[in-house]
C-alpha positions as CSV (number, residue, x, y, z in Angstrom):
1,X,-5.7,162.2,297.5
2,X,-7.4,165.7,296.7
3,X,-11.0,164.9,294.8
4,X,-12.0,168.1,292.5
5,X,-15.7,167.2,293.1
6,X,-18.3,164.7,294.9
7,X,-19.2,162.8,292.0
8,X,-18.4,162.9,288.0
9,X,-20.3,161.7,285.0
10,X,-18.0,160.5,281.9
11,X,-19.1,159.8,278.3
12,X,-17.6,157.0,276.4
13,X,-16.0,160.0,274.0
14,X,-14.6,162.0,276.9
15,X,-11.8,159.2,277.4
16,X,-11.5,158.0,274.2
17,X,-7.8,158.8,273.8
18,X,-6.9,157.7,276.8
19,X,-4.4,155.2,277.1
20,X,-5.5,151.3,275.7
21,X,-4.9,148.4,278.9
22,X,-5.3,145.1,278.4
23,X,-7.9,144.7,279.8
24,X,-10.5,144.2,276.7
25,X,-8.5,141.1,275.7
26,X,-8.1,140.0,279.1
27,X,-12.2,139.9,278.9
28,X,-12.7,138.5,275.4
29,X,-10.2,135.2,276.6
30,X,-12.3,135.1,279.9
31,X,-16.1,135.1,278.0
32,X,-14.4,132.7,275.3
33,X,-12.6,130.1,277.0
34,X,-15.6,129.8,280.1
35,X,-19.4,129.7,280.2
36,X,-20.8,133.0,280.2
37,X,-21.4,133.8,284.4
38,X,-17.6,132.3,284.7
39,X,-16.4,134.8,282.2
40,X,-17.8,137.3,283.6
41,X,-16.7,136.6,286.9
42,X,-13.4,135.9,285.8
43,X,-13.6,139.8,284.2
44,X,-14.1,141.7,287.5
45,X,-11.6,139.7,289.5
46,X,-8.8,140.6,286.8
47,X,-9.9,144.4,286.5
48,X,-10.7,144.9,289.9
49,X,-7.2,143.8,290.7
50,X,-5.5,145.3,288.2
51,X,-8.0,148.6,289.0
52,X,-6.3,148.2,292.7
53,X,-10.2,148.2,293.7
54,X,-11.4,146.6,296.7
55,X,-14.9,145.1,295.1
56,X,-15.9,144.9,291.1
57,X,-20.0,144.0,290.9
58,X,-22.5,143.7,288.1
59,X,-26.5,143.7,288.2
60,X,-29.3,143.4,285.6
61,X,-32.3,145.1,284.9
62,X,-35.5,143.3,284.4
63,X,-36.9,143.8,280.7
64,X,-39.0,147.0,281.7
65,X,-35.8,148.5,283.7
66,X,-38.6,148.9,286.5
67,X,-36.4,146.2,289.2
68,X,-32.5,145.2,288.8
69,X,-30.9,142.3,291.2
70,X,-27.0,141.6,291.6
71,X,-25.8,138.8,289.8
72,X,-22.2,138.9,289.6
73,X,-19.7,140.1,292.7
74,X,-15.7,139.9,293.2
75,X,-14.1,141.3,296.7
76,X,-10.4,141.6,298.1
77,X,-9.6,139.7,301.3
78,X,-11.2,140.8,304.4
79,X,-13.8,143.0,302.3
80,X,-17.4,142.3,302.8
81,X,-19.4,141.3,299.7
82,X,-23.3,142.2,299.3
83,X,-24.0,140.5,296.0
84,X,-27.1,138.6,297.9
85,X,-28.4,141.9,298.7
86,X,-30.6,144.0,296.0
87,X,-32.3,140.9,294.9
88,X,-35.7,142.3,293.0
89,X,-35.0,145.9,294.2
90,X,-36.8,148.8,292.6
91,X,-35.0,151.1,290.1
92,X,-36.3,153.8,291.7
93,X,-33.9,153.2,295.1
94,X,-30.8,154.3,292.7
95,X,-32.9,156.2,290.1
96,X,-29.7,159.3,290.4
97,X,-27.5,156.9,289.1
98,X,-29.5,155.3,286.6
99,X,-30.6,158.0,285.2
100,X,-26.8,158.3,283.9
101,X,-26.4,154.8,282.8
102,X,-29.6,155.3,280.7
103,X,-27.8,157.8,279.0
104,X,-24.7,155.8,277.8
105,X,-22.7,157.6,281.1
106,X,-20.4,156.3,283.8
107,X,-21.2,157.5,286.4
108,X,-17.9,157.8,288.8
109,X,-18.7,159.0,292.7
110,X,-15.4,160.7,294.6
111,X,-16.5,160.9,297.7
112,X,-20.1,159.1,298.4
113,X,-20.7,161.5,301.3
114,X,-20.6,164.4,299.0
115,X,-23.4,162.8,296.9
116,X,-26.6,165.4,296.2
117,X,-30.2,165.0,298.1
118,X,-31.3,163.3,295.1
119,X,-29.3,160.7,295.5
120,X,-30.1,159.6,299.2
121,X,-31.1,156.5,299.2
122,X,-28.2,155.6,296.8
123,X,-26.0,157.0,299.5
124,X,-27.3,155.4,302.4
125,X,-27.0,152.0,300.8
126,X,-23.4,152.9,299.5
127,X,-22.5,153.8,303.3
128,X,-24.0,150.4,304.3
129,X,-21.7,148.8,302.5
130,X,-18.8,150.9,303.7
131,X,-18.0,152.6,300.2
132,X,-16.0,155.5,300.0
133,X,-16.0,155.8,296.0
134,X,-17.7,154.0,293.2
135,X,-17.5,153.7,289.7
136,X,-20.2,152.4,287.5
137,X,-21.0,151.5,283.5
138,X,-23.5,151.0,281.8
139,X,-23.8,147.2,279.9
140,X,-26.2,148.1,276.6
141,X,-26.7,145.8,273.9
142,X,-28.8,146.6,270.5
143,X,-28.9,150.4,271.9
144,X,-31.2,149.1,275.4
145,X,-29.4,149.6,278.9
146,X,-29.3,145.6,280.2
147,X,-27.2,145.8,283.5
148,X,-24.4,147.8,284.6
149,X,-21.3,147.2,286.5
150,X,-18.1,148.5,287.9
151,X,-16.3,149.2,291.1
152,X,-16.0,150.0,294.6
153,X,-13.6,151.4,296.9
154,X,-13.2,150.7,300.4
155,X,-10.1,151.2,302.2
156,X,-9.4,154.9,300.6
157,X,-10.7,157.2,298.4
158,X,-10.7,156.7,294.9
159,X,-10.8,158.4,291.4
160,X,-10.4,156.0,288.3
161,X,-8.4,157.3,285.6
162,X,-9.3,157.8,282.0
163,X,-8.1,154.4,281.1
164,X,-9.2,152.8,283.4
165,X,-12.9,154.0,282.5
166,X,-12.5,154.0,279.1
167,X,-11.4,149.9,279.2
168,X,-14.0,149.5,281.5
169,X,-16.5,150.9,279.0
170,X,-14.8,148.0,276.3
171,X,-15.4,145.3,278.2
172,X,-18.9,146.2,279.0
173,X,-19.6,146.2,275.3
174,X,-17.8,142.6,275.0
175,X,-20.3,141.3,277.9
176,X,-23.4,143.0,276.5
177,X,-22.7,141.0,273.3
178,X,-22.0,137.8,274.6
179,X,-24.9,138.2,277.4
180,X,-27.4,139.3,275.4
181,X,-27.2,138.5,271.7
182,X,-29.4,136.9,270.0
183,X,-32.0,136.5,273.2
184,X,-33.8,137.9,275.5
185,X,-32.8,139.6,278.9
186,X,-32.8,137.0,281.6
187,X,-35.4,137.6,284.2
188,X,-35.2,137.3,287.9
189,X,-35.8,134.3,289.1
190,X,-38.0,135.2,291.9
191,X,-39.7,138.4,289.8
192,X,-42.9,139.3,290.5
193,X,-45.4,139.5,287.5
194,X,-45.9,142.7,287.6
195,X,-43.0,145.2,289.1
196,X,-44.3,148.1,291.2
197,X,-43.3,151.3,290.9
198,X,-42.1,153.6,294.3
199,X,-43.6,156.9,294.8
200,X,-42.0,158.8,297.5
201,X,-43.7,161.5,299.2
202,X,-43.7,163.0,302.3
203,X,-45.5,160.9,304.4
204,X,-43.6,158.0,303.2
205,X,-43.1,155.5,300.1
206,X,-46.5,153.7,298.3
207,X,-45.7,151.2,295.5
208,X,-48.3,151.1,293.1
209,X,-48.7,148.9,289.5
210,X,-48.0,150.9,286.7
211,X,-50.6,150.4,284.5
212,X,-52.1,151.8,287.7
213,X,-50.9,155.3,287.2
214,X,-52.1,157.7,284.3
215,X,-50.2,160.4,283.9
216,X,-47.6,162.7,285.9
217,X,-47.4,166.1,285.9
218,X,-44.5,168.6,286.8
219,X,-44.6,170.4,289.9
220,X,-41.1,172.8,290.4
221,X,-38.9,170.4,291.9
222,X,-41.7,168.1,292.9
223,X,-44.0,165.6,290.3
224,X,-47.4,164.8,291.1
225,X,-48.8,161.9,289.6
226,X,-52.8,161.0,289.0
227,X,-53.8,157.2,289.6
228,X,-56.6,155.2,288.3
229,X,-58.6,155.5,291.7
230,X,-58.4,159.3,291.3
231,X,-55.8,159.5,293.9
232,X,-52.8,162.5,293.3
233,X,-49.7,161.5,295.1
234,X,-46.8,164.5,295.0
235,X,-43.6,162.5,294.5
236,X,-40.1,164.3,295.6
237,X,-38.4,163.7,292.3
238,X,-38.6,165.9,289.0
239,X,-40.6,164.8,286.2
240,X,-37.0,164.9,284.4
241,X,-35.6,162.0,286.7
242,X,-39.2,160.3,286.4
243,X,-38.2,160.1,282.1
244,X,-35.8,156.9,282.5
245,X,-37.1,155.5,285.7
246,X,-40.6,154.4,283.6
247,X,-41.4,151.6,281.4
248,X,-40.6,152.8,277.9
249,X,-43.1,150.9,276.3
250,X,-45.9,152.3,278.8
251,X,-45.1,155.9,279.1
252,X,-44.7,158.6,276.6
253,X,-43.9,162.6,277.2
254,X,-46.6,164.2,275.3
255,X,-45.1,167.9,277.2
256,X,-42.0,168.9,278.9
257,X,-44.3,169.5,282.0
258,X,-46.3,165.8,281.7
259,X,-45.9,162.0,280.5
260,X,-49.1,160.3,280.0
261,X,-49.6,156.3,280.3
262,X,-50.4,155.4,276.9
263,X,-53.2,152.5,278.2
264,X,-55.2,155.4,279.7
265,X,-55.3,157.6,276.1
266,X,-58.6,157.8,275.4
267,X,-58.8,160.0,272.4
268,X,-56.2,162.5,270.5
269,X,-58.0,165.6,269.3
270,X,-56.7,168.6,267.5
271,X,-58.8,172.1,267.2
272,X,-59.1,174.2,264.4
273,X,-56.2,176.3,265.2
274,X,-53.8,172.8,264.7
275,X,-52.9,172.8,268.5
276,X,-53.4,169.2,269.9
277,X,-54.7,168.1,273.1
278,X,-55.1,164.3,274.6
279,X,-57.4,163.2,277.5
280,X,-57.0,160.3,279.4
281,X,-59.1,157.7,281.0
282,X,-59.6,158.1,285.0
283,X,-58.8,162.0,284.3
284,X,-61.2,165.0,283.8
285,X,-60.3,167.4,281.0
286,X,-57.1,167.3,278.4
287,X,-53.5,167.8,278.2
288,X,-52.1,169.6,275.8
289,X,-49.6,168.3,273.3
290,X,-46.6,170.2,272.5
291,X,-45.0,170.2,268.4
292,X,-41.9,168.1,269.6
293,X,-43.8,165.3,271.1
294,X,-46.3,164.9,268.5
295,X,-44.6,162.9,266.2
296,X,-43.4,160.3,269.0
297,X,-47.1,160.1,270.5
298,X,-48.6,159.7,267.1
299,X,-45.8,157.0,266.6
300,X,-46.5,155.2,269.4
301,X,-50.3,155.3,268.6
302,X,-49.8,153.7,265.5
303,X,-51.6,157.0,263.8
């Protein structure tokens, strides 16, 4: 099968007219008829086989969307399963892709050899698990990103059609609602009380608490990120990829160049010529605030 690309990235809207399956009320009888793990169990066997997929997989996120885990795993005959694997595992080991699902995307990879640099480590787990193409959507419920899930192909090369993806997306909405209405996102089991967040720098990878980090700063292609103890580490990522991989409720962007840790604002101050600056504990000097991130950090200031 000829691929036009490595990897796509499909909006709900972009297959909207696509043909309807079956699957959606294949799903709604499946999460009504059976407990809620059964149901959804029951959901990737009968789309990864009608898919012609070799494995259909869902994990969660942890409330901050800092660690996800597997919880859910179909295979074919003879085709190795890994939902044991990834148990507590950082965000930031697949923050490519979840930087899609965080946007309401699919994210649908051709050829996982073809993915870019930024998605290594996503790529060398995909390889350990013999993938050749994978196919993942996001699971949101009350507009929050909760899990994801979606398929994997094996024995050949794949690209799922419209369809396909857009029933995919239906029953993803039909197991965020029964999931997680009306209560709050399981935790792991085993989670630790505070998740750590990966920086990864040349010299290898430090995990680090984040209240323990105060604010990060663009660098080109590079962020560099101040700690508590005075300590800058240069991370390998953008500051762009570093939006969706931080707790929401911790971090705010306060500049397109810089997101600051909103337990380290010290004071807000704004100078006679209305330009706004805000300095930070366990930093010398201020950062500035730009017009379209005002309103947010006065917002989440409760100014």
């Amino acid at each position: 099968m000829e691929l036009p690309s490595p990897y796509e990235f499909v909006h709900p809207d972009e297959c909207a007219d696509a043909t309807d399956l079956d699957w959606t009320f294949r799903a709604a009888r499946a999460l009504l008829s059976r407990s809620i793990d059964a149901g959804i169990s029951a959901i990737l066997e009968a789309t990864g086989r009608a898919s012609g997929s070799d494995r259909a997989w869902m994990f969660e996120y942890s409330s901050d969307l800092t660690t996800f885990r597997n919880t859910h795993e179909w295979c074919r005959p003879f085709i190795t399963g890994y939902v044991q694997d990834l148990q507590d595992a950082p965000v930031t080991m697949f923050a490519w892709l979840h930087q899609q699902l965080v946007a309401g995307r699919a994210v649908m990879v051709h050829r996982v050899e073809g993915l870019p640099r930024q998605a290594r480590s996503l790529k060398a787990e995909m390889l350990r698990q013999d993938d050749k193409s994978i196919l993942a959507v996001p699971i949101t419920h009350d507009g929050r990103l909760r899990a994801a899930f979606g398929f994997d192909a094996v024995r050949d090369y794949r690209r799922w059609s419209d369809a396909e993806i857009k029933a995919l997306f239906r029953c993803a909405e039909l197991i965020g609602l029964a999931r997680y209405a009306d209560r709050a996102l399981p935790e792991p089991a085993s989670a630790p009380a505070t998740s750590l967040i990966y920086l990864r720098g040349k010299r290898g990878v430090r995990g680090v608490d984040p209240n323990a980090v105060v604010c990060l700063r663009s660098a080109r292609n590079y962020t560099e990120v101040a700690l508590v103890d005075g300590a800058w580490v240069t991370d390998l990522r953008t500051l762009g990829l570093w939006s969706s991989l931080l707790p929401p409720a911790s971090f705010v962007k306060v500049h397109r160049t810089a997101i600051v840790n909103l337990r380290h604002v010290r004071a807000v101050d704004i100078d006679p010529s209305g330009a706004w600056t805000v300095q930070l504990r366990h930093l010398p000097g201020a950062l500035p605030v730009s017009r379209p991130c005002r309103a947010e950090l006065k917002a989440r200031l409760g100014l």
